[in-house]
C-alpha positions in Angstrom: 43.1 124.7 182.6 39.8 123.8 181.6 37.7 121.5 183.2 39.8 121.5 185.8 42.7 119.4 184.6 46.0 119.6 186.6 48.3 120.0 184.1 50.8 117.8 185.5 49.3 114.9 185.7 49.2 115.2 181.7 51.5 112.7 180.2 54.3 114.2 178.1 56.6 110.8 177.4 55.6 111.2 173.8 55.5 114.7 173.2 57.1 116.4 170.7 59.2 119.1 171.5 60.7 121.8 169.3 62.9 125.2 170.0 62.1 128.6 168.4 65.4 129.6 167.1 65.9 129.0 163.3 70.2 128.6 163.6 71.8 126.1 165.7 71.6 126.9 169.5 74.6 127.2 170.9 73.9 129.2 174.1 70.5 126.8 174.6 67.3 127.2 173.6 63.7 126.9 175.0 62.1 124.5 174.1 58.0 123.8 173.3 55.6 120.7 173.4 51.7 120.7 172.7 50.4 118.1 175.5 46.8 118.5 175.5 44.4 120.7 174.0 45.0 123.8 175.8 48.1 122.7 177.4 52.0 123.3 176.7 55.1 122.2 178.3 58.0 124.5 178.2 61.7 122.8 178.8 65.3 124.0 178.3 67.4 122.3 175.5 70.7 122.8 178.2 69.1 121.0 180.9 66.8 118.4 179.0 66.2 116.1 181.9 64.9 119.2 184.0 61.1 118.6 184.3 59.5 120.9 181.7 57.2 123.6 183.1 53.6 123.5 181.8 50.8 126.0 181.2 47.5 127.2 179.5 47.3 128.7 176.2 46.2 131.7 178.1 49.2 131.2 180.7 51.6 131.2 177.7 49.7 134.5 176.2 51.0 136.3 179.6 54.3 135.5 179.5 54.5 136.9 175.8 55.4 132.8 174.1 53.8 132.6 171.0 53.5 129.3 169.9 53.7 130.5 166.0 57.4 131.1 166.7 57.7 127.0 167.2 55.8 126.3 164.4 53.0 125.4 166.5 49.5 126.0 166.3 47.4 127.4 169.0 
């Protein structure tokens, strides 16, 4: 992350978290948060007190998440 920031010591209380698919998801469904400027938190809509994962834009760009397919912005 830039500047060094560990990304879990970013704050996600309030963030606001949305899931990619379109219908309702009855098998569960990943779930996406913006926390910081180049920072995401990735959770799981079965298990939502699991402790989301996080990573870098660029992080997310490996895996193949594009945050478009949230309706977010990168």
């Amino acid at each position: 992350m830039q500047n060094g920031t560990d990304l879990y010591a970013l704050d996600i209380s309030g963030a606001s978290f949305v899931q990619a698919c379109g219908d309702p998801c009855t098998e569960g469904c990943v779930t996406l948060a913006r926390i910081g400027e180049d920072a995401w938190a990735l959770g799981d809509s079965k298990r939502p007190d699991a402790e989301p994962l996080r990573f870098t834009t660029e992080e997310l760009d490996a895996a193949g998440i594009n945050p478009a397919r949230f309706g977010l912005n990168v």
